[in-house]
Structure formats: C-alpha cells, structure tokens
C-alpha positions in Angstrom: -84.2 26.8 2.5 -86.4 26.3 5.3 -86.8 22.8 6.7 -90.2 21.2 7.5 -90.0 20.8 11.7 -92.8 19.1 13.3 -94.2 21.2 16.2 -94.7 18.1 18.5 -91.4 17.2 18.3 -88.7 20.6 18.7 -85.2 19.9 18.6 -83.2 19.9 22.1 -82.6 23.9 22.9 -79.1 24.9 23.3 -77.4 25.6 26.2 -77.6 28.7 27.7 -75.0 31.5 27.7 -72.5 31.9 30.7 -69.8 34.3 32.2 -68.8 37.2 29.5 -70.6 35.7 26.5 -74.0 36.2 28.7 -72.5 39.7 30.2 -72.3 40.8 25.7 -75.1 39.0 24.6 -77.5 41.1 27.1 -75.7 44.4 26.2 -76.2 43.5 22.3 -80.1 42.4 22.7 -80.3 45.4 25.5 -78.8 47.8 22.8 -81.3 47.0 20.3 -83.7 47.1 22.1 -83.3 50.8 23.7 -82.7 52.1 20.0 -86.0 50.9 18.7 -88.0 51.9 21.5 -86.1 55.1 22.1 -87.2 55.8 18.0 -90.7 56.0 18.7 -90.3 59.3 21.1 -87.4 60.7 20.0 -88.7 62.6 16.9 -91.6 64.1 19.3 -89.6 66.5 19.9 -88.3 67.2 16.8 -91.4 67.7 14.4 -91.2 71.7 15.2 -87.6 71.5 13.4 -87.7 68.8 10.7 -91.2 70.7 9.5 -89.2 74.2 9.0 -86.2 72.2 7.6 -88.6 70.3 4.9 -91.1 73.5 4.0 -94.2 72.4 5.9 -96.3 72.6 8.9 -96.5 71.1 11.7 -99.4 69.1 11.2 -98.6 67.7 8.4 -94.7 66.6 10.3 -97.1 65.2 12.6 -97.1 62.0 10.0 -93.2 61.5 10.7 -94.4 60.2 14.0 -97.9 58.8 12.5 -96.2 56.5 9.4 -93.6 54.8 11.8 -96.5 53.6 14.5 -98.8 52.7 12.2 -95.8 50.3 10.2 -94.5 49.2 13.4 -98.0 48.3 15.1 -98.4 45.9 12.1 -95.5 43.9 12.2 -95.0 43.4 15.7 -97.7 40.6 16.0 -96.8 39.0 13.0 -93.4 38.1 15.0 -94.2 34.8 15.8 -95.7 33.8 12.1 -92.2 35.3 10.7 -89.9 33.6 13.3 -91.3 30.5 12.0 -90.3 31.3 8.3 -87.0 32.8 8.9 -86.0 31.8 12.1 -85.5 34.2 15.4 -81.6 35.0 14.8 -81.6 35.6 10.9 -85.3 37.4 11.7 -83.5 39.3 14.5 -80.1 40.9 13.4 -82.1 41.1 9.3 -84.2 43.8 11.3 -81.5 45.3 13.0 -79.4 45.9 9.5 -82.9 46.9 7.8 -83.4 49.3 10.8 -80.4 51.3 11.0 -80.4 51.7 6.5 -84.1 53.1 6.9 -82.6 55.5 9.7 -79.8 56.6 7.3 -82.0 57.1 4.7 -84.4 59.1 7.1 -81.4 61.4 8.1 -80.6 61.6 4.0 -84.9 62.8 3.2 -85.0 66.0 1.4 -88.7 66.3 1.6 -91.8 65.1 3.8 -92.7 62.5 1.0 -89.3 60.9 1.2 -89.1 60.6 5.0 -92.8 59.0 5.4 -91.7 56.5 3.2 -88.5 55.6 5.0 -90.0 56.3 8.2 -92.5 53.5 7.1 -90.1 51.0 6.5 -88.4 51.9 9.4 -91.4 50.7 11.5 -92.1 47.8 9.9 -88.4 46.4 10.0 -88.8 47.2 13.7 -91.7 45.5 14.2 -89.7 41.8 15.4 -87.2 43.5 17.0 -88.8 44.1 20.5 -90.1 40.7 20.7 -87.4 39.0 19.3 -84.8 40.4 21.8 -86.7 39.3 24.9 -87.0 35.6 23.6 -83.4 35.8 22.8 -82.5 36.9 26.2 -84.8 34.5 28.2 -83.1 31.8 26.1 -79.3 32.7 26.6 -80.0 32.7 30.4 -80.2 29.4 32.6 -83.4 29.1 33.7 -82.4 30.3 38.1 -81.9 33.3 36.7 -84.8 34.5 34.0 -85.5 37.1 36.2 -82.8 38.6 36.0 -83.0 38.4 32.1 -85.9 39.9 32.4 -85.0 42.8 34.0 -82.5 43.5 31.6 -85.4 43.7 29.1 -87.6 45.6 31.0 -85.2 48.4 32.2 -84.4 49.3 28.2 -88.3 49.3 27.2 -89.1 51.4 30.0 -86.2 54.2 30.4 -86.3 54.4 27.2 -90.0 56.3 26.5 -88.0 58.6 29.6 -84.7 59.1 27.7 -86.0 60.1 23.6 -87.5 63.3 24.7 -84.5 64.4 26.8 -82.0 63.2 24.0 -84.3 64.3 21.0 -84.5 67.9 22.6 -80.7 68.0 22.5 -80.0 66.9 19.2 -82.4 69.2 18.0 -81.1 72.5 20.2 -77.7 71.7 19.5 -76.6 69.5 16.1 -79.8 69.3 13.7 -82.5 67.1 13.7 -81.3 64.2 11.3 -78.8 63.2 13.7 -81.9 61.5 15.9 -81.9 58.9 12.8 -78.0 59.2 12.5 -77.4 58.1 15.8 -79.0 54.5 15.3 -76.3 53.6 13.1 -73.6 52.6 15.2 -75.8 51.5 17.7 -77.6 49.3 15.2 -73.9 48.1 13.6 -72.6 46.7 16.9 -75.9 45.2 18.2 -76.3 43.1 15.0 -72.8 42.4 14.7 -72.4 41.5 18.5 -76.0 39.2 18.0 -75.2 37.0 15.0 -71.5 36.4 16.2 -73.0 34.8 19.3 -76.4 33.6 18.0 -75.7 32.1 14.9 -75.5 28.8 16.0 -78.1 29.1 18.2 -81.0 29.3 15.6 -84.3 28.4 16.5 -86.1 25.8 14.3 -88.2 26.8 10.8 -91.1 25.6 9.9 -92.7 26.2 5.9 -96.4 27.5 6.7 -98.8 28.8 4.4 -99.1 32.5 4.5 -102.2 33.6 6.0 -103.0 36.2 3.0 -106.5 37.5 4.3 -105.4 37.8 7.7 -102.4 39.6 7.0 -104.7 42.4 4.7 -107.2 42.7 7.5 -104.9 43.3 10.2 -103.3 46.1 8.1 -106.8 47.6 7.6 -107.6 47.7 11.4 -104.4 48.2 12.5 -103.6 51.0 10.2 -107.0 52.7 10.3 -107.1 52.9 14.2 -103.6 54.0 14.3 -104.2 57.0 12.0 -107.7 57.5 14.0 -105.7 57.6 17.5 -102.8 60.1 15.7 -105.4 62.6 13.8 -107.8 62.7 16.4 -107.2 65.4 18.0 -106.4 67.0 15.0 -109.4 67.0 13.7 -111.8 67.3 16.3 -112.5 63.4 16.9 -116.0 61.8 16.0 -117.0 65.4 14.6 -114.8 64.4 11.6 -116.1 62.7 9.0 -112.6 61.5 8.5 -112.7 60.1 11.9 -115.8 58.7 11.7 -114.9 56.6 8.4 -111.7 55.3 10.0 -113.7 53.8 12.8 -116.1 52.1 10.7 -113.4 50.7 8.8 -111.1 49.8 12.0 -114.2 47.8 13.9 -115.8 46.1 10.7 -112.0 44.9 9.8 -111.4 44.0 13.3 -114.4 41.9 13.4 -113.9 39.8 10.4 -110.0 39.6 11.7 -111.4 38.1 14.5 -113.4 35.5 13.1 -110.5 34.6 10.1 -107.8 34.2 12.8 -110.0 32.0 15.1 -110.7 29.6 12.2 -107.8 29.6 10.5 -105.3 26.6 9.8 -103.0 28.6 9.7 -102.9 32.3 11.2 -100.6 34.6 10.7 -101.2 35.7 14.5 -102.3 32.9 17.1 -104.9 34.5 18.9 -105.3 31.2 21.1 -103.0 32.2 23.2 -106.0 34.7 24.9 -107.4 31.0 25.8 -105.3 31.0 28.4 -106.1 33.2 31.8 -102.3 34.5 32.7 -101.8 35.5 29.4 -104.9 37.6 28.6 -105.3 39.1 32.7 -101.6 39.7 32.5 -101.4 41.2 28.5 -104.9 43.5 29.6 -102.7 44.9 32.7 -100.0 45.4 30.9 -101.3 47.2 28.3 -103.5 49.5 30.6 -100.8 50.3 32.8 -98.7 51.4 30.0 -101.1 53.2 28.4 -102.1 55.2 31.4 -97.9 55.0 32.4 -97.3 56.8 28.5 -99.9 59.4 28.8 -98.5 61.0 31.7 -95.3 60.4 30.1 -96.6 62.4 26.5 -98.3 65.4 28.9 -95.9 66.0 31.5 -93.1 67.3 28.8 -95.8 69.3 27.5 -97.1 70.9 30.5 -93.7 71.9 31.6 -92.6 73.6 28.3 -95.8 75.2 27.1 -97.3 76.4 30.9 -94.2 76.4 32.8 -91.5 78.1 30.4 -88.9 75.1 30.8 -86.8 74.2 27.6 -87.5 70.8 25.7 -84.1 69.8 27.3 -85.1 70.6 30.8 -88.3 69.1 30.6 -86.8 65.4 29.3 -84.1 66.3 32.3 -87.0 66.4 34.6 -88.1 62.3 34.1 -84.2 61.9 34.1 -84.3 61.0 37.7 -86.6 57.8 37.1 -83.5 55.8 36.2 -81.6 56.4 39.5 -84.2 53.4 42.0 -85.0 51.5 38.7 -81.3 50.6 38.0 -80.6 50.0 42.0 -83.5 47.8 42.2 -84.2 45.7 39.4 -81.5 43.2 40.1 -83.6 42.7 43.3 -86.3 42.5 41.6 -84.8 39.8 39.2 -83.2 37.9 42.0 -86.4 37.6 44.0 -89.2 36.8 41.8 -88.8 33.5 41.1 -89.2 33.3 45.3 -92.4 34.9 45.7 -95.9 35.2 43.9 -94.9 37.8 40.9 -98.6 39.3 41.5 -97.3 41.0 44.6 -94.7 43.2 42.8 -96.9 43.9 39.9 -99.3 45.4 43.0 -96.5 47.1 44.5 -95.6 48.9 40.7 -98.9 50.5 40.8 -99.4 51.2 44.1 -96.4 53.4 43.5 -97.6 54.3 40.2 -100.7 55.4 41.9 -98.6 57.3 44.8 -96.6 59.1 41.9 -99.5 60.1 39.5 -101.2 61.4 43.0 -97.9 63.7 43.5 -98.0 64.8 40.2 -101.8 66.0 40.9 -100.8 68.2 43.3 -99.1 70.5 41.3 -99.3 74.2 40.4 -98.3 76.9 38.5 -95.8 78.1 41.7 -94.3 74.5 41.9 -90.3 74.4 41.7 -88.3 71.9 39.4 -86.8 69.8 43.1 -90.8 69.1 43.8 -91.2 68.2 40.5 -88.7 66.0 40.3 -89.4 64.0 43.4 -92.3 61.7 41.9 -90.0 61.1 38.9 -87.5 59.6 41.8 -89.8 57.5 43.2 -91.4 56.3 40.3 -88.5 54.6 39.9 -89.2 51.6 42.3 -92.7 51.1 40.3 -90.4 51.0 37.1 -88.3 48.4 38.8 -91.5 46.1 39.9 -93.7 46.7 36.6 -92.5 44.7 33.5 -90.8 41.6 34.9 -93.7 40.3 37.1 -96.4 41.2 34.3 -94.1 39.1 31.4 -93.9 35.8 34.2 -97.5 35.8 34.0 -97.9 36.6 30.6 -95.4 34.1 30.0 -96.5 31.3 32.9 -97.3 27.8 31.4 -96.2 28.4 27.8 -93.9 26.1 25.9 -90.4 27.7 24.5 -91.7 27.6 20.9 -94.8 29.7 22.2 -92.9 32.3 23.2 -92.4 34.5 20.6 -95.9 34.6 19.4 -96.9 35.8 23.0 -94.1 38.6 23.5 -95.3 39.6 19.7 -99.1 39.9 20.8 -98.7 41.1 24.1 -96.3 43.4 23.0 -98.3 44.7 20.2 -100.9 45.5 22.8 -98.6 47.2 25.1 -98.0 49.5 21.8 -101.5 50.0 20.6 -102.5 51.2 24.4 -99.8 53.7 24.3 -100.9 54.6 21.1 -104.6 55.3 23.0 -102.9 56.4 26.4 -101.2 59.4 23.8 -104.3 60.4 22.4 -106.9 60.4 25.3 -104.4 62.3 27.3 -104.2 64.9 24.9 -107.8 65.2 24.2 -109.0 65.3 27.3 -106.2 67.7 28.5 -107.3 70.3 26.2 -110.9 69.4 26.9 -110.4 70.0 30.6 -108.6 73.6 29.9 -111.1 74.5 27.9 -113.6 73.6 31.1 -111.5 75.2 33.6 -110.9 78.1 31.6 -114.4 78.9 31.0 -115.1 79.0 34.9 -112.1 80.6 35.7 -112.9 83.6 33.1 -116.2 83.8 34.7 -115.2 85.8 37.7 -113.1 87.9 35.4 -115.2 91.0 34.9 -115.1 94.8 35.3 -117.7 94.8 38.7 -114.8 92.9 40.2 -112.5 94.7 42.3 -109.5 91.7 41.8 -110.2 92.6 38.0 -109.9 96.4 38.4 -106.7 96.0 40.5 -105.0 93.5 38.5 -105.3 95.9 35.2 -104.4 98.8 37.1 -101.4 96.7 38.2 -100.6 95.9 34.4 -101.8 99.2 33.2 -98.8 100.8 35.5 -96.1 99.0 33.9 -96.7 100.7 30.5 -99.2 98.1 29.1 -102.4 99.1 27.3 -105.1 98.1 29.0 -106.0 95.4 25.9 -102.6 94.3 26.6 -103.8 93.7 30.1 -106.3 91.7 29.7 -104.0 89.4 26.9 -101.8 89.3 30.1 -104.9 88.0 32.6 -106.0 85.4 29.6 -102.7 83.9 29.2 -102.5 83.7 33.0 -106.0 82.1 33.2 -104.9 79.4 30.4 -102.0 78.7 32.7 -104.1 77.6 35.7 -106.3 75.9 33.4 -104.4 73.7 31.7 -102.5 72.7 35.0 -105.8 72.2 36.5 -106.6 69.9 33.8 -103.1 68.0 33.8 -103.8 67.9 37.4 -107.5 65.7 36.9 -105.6 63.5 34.4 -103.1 62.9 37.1 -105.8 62.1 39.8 -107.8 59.7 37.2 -104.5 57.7 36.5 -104.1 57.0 40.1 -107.6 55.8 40.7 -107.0 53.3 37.4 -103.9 52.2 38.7 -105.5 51.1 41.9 -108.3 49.4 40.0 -106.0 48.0 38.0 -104.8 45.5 41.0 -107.5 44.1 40.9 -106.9 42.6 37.2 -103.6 41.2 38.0 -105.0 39.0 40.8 -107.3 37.3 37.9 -104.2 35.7 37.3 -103.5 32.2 38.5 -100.6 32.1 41.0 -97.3 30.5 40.2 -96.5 28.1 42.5 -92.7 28.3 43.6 -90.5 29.3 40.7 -92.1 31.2 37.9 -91.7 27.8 36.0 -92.9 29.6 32.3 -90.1 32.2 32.3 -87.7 29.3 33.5 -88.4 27.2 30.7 -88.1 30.2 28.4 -84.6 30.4 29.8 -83.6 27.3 29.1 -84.7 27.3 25.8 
C-alpha cells in the first residue's frame, strides 16, 4: 500500500549505477524505449495488408494507427500523477508486461473490432513508458555524465520513427503482418525483466493523492477529439466535414475548461505549472515544433518515393537508413560536451542542419537517383545527434528530481501531439499542392500545342490508343505535381527550422554545467 511522503521532504536518492550494471540498465530502458516508439510507425506500412487479411478497406484500417495515438496521447501526461500512485519502477516494467500482452493479442485479432480494442490498450499501457525510461536513465547515471544518458535516450526516440517503416515494410513483404506486434514480445520480456532486476530497489517514493476525476475526463475529451480530428482529416475533407467541424468544437471547449480545472486544482492529474517556468515552455514549444515539422517530412518522404518514384516500401524505409550512420558517431560527443558549453548552441546547430537537409530535399525531381537521395538522410544525421539532448537540458534546467517525470510526461506528450499535427498538415497540404500544380501544369496540355501533338504521336507509335496517351501524359503530369508539392513542403520546413532558432534563445542560459539534468542524474 502506498505510503504518505511529504513532498518537502524526499528521501535521499540512491546511488547511481556504475560499470556493467549502467552498460545493462541503458540497453534495458534503451530497449523499451525503441519498441514503443518504433510501434507508432511500424503499422504505417502495414494497413494495406492487415485490411485485406481482416475483410475491410483501407480507410477503415486507418483506425489501427488512429486507436493507438489517440490511447497513447492520453496517458502520457498523466505520467507524473501515476508515478506518484505507483511509483516509477512498478509503473515502468507493469507497462512494459501490459505492452507486449496487448501486442500478442494484436497479432492474435481475427477482425478490425478486436484489434482496435487491443490496439487501444496498447497505447494507453504505453503511455508511461517513454517518460518513465528517460527519468530512469538520468537517475542511474552520476550526475558528470547526464549527457551522455541523454543521448542514449534521444538516439532510440529518434531512429526509431526512421527504422518502423523500413522494418514494417519487411515483415509485411516477407512473413505477414502480425509479426510487427509479435516482435515486441521478446523485446518487451527482457526489457522488463532486465529493469526490475536492477531497479527494484531503487523505487522512487509514493505519495496517496486524490484522483483528479474531472480533469482526467476532460483531457480524454480534448485529447481524443483532436487526435481523431488530426487522423480523419484528410479523410474527409477537413472543416468541410461536419464531422470535423463537431470534433473541433468539442476539442477547444474541452480544452478550455481543462485549462481552467488544472490551473485551480489541488490536486491535478497533470501539473501544468511547470509552463511557469521559461526553459521549460521555450524549450517544450521547440521541441515539439521541430518534431512536428522533423515527422512530416519523415510521413511524406516514404510516400513520395513509393507512389511517384516506383520504389518498394522496403527501399523507401532503406532510403532514411543512412541517418543512423553520423547520429551514432556523434552523439557520445554530443553527450560528453554539453555540460561544457551553452546547450542552446547545439540545439541551433540541429536545425541549422535540419534546415540544410529539408533544403536538399527541395531540390528534388522526378530524374533524381537513390545516392542523391540518400545524401541529406546522411547528413541529417549530425542534426539527429545535436536535437534531443540540448532541448531536454533546457526543458529539464532548474527542476527538482521529483519534478521530473511530470515534465518528460508533458513535454513529451507535446512532442507526440505535434507529430500527430506535423502528419496531417503534411498530408493535406501535399495533396493540396498537387492538386495546384497539376492544374497549371495541365494547362499548357492542349491539342494547339506542338509538345502535345508530338508527345501523343510518340505514345501513339508504341501501340497505345491515343486515350491511352493522354492517361500516359496525366499520370506523368501528377508525377511532377506531386514532387513539386513535396518540394514546397520541403522549402517551408527549412524556413521554420530557421525561425525556430530563434525560440530556443528565449531560453535562459545554463551557466557552466547543465546543473537540471545533473541533478536528474543523481537522483
């Protein structure tokens, strides 16, 4: 039963982890981390397949990927309320076990009904697991070295994104598609049991709070409502649904009284104080942008590739492969270095590269070849090695240990929800674009134009009809348009990148070590 600990007064943190204990606790928390971030892409992929498999469209597979985000967006700020209740090792490995039985029962659905429910719990069991593992790791490592635990961190939440389309695309072309559920379970198995044999005697203290009842039913509200308006928006046209339009009204009045509950509140079930302070809320808004701009080029660039450019899911996850080659080289630089210099300087060196990579990516055409491709993917990897650690010692910059897992839960949850919106703006203004582009380019397609006349001569001589033609000069058109259009997204994210410099200098500086992350890894 959970013990009454007064907040003034927290018990002396334990030591933290050295030699091989330290080298198997970061694998373990590293482990689980990967699997729960690689489960939120790697059934992109897969929709196509587990649709056919279960008897129904596509669309409707759509809410495989729909049920887990909107589950999963709800628990992770409640991370903090429920370490609290439970405590952040019993919370931690309990989601870990509760993860990898909703992923078997996932790979065991025999219909769409069955799988959004498991796919449900799935997310919400998830929901601590992010944050949880990076409190863990700041707190096994002494405190010279938090960069380097936060590197560690940062390397498995951002490959990760990279790696589920590549490995989803290869389960699904070669075994069957319940083996991207399947695969969690050993992973899951040894994380947990790796976690609790080195963590159970390092339990953090409980505390027996009142559950904040109204706030936890209007977060699900907004939460849920804008996660199913940012998934079906596309779908269905946007704000010319009336679908849409309800779920917006409900999102933003539910918002607004969660606002006003959680500010007042003895006892919230997310601390929304933390926003009082500057680092946190200039660092958590960078974040978040970046990522979401960072996870829309992620989402398009697979597509572009397979539907305009003819390459095979497999290939196209292969092409972001390269990302992991500078990250992994790099971030023990990284790691080693920030607690020497103002973190704010590598977070403007990520997006200046982010910037520099989105810019590449701009240039692209039809007639580009996979090595050119490739090469921003390469150098993105420095930006990937300067993005996440200097942007969490902000966040994380004059917070006390017991803080600490409310602030990776909220800021966290904000990195999610802005992928969530990075996902569906990308893909509606994509096809918007095309749409735009194609228009103008079909405009000098006419009969009075010699280019026109020899193009379906050309065609005609093959054997085509001359309707088959001009199917031939449309789909050609619809490939320039829609690289067109990924090309303006591409150009848009680097101008926001650069703007978004400007947001990480509202943060104060830290003067010599990043003295935050160095408490959270001593605690």
């Amino acid at each position: 039963m959970a013990t009454s600990v007064p907040a003034s007064s927290p018990p002396a943190p334990p030591p933290p982890l050295h030699g091989f204990m330290l080298v198997l606790a970061s694998m373990a928390l590293a482990l689980a981390t990967f699997m729960n971030v690689l489960d939120v892409s790697i059934a992109n992929v897969s929709i196509q397949a587990l649709s056919g498999d279960l008897g129904v469209s596509s669309s409707q597979g759509t809410w495989v990927i729909t049920s887990f985000a909107v589950a999963n967006a709800i628990a992770v700020p409640l991370t903090g309320f429920l370490t609290q209740r439970f405590g952040a090792v019993r919370l931690f490995v309990s989601s870990i076990l509760l993860f990898v039985l909703a992923s078997w029962l996932c790979g065991m659905s025999t219909s769409l009904g069955m799988l959004i429910v498991f796919r449900v719990i799935q997310g919400a069991v998830a929901g601590p697991m992010i944050p949880l593992s990076q409190s863990l790791l700041l707190s096994s490592y002494p405190k010279e070295k938090t960069g380097v635990a936060l590197t560690i961190w940062s390397m498995t939440t951002l490959v990760a994104p990279v790696a589920g389309p590549l490995l989803g695309g290869w389960i699904t072309d070669n075994i069957s598609w319940p083996w991207i559920f399947y695969i969690n379970i050993p992973i899951g198995l040894l994380a947990a049991g790796v976690t609790w044999a080195l963590y159970r005697h390092r339990e953090t203290p409980r505390r027996k709070v009142p559950i904040d009842y109204v706030g936890l039913g209007l977060l699900i509200v907004w939460v849920g409502a804008l996660q199913i308006l940012l998934d079906k928006g596309n779908e269905l046209d946007w704000f010319n649904s009336s679908q849409i339009i309800a779920l917006a009204i409900v999102s933003a009045v539910s918002f607004c009284f969660f606002l006003v509950w959680e500010l007042t509140d003895a006892h919230p079930v997310v601390d929304l104080s933390l926003f009082r302070r500057r680092n946190f809320w200039s660092g958590t808004l960078a974040l978040a942008i970046a990522y979401g701009v960072f996870f829309g080029n992620v989402v398009m660039l697979p597509l572009w590739l397979q539907q305009d450019m003819g390459y095979t899911a497999t290939l196209a996850g292969a092409v972001l492969a390269p990302v992991g080659l500078l990250a992994i080289m790099l971030s023990p630089l990284v790691g080693k270095n920030i607690g020497k210099y103002d973190p704010r300087w590598f977070a403007t060196l990520a997006f200046v590269v982010f910037a520099l990579v989105v810019w590449m990516r701009s240039q692209f055409t039809v007639q580009t070849d996979l090595a050119t491709i490739m090469i921003p993917s390469l150098i993105q990897g420095i930006a990937m090695a300067t993005f996440f650690v200097p942007l969490v010692t902000l966040i994380f910059s004059g917070l006390t240990p017991d803080k600490i897992p409310a602030a990776s839960g909220l800021s966290n949850f904000a990195r999610i929800m802005a992928g969530g919106f990075g996902a569906s703006i990308f893909t509606s203004v994509w096809g918007n674009r095309t749409a735009a582009h194609h228009a103008v380019l079909a405009e000098h397609i006419n009969y009075a134009s010699p280019a026109t006349q020899a193009a379906i001569k050309t065609l005609t001589d093959t054997g085509m009809s001359e309707q088959q033609a001009l199917a031939r000069i449309n789909g050609m058109i619809q490939q320039q348009a829609s690289t067109m259009a990924a090309d303006d997204l591409a150009w848009i994210s680097a101008i926001l990148f650069i703007v978004l410099i400007g947001l990480i200098w509202l943060a104060r500086p830290i003067k010599a070590a990043p003295k935050a992350a160095e408490s959270a890894g001593a605690h």
